[in-house]
N, C-alpha and C positions, 0 to 999 in steps of 0.2 A: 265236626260238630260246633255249634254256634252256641253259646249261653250268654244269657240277660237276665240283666235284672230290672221292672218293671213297678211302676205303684201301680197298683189293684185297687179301687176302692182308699185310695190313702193310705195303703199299706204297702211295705217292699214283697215284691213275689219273683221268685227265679223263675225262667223260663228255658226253653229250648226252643231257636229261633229258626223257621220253615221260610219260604221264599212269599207266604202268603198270609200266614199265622206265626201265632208263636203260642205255645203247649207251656201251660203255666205246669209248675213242678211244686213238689211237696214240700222241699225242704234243698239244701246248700248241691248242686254235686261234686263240690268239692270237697265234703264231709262224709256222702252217703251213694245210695244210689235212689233218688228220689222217684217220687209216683206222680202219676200226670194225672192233674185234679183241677184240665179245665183250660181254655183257648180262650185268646182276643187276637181279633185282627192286627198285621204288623201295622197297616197302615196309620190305625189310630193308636197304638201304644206309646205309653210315658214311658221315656227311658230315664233310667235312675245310670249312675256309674254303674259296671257291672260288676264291681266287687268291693267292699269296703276292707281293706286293708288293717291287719291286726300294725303293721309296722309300713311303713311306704318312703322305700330308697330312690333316690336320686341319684343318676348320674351325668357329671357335667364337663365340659371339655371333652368328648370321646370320637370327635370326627376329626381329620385332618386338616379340611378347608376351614371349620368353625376356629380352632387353634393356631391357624396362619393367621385370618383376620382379625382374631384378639391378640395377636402377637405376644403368646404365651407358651410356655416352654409345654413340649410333647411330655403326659403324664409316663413316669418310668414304671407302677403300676395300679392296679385298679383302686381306686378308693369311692367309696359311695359317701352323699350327704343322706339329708332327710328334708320329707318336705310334712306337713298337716291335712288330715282330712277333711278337715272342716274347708279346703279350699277346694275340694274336688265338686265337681257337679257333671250332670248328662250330656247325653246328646241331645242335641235342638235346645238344651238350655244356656239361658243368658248368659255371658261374660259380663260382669258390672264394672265398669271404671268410674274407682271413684272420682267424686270430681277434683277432689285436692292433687291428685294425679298429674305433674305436668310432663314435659317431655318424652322419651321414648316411651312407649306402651307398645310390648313387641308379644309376638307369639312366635313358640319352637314348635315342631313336628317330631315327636317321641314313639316311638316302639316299646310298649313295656311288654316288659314279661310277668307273667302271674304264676304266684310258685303254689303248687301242688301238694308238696310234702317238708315232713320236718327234716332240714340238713343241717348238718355242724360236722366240720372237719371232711367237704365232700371231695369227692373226685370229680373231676372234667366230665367222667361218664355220669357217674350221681348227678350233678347238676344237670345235665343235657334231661335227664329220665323225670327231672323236679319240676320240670317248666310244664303245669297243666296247659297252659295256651297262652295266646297273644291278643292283646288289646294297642287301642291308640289315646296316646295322650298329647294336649297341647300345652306347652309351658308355656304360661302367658309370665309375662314381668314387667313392674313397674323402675325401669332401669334408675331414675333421680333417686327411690327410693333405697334404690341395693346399691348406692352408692355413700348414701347419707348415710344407712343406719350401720351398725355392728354386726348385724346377722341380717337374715333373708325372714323375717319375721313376719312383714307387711308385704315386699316388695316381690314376694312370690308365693308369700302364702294368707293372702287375701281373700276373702268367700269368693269362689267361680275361679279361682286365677287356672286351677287343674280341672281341665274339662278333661274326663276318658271316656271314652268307647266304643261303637254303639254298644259290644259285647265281645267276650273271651273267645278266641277261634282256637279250635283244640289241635285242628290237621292243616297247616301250613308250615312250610320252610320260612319263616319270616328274616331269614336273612339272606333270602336267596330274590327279594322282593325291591320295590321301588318307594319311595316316599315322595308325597307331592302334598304342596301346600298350597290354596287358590284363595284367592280375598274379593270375594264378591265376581266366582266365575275366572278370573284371572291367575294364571299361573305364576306363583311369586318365590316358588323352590321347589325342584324335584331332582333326588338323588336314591342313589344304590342303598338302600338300608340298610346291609350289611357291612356298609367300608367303616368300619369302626375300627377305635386303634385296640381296644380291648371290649372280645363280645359279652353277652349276659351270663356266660357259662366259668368265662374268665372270672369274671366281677363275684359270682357265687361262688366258685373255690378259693377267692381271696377272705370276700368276708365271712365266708363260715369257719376261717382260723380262726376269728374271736367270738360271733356273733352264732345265733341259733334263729334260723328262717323258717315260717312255718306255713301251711297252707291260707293262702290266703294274700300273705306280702306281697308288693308289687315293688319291680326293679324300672322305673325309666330308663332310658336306654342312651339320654342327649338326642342333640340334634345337631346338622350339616350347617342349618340357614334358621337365620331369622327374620321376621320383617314387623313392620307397624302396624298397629290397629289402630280406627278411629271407631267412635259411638256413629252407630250407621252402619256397619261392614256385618260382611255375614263368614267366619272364615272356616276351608271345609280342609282337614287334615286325612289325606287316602293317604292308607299303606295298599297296596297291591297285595290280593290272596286273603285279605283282611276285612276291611269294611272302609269307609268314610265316616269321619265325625264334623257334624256341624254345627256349630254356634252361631249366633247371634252377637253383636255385641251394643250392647246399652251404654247411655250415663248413667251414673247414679241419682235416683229418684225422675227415671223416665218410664221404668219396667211398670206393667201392669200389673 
């Protein structure tokens, strides 16, 4: 099953996504078991993120080639960051760079997982059971920036910097799948999404020693490869079994 979430009228609405339609719903299904109150064409729908996130972890360093070419030491176990909501937006929506922005401006190719239920102190089997579905996320970063400052404040959690989705897929092996990143049509990274050195299940029996994860958080997952954006590029991040997420990318004070 596919789920979205949608502006309606200027307002968020979840959906249930058909190959033709999408079956707007009453309320979260990740809270309930919602009622179908009403259809828009897929073609023409606004895609919002498909989930807003009570808490939204990060993980970084988790592929082998990405950790050769930063020539940094192989993690010995899982540890998560955080990133902000306010940086997340849709699919088909703008990436904005700002203009003070100089040098690299890169995008990752991310597999998140979208957690279902409340865990703390899980098992490998609890977590596998927690993961409602799977979405796509791009880390976009302003590399000058995450170099300058003391934390990842601007440099990766700037409005747009986290495009997700189109929507949650609830029946896929997402790590039995492929990742591929295209920049304007062009194939710029595609790798095994699951060659990770510690997977989402790992990562959830680590941090629910301390932390308590509830429906709703979202785990990124890293990425293999990155590359550069320029204002002008359109860049589509496919996981295989999943969907494609596409952006635009703008300068700032270009968007209409």
């Amino acid at each position: 099953m596919r789920y979205a979430r949608l502006s309606v009228g200027g307002r968020p609405v979840w959906g249930r996504v058909g190959e033709t339609d999408v079956e707007l719903l009453s309320g979260s299904p990740l809270e309930d078991e919602p009622d179908l109150i009403g259809t828009v064409p897929r073609a023409t729908a606004v895609w919002l993120p498909p989930v807003v996130p009570g808490v939204f972890y990060a993980v970084g360093m988790n592929y082998p080639r990405h950790i050769a070419h930063a020539k940094v030491a192989t993690p010995e176990r899982p540890e998560v960051g955080y990133r902000a909501n306010n940086a997340l937006t849709g699919h088909r929506s703008p990436i904005i760079k700002p203009r003070e922005v100089e040098g690299r401006f890169e995008a990752e190719p991310e597999l998140v997982a979208v957690i279902g239920r409340t865990l703390r102190h899980a098992t490998y089997d609890e977590a596998r059971k927690a993961v409602f579905g799977w979405t796509i996320g791009n880390d976009v970063s302003a590399r000058t920036w995450q170099h300058q400052d003391r934390t990842f404040w601007r440099s990766k959690n700037s409005d747009t910097f986290k495009p997700m989705g189109p929507w949650i897929e609830t029946d896929v092996d997402a790590l039995a799948q492929t990742t591929t990143m295209r920049v304007n049509g062009e194939t710029r990274a595609s790798f095994p999404t699951g060659d990770m050195v510690f997977d989402p299940f790992d990562y959830l029996v680590e941090m629910t020693k301390h932390v308590t994860v509830h429906p709703g958080d979202v785990l990124w997952m890293g990425a293999e490869s990155t590359c550069q954006l320029e204002p002008g590029d359109t860049v589509d991040v496919e996981i295989s079994g999943i969907g494609v997420l596409s952006n635009p990318v703008l300068l700032e004070g270009n968007q209409q």
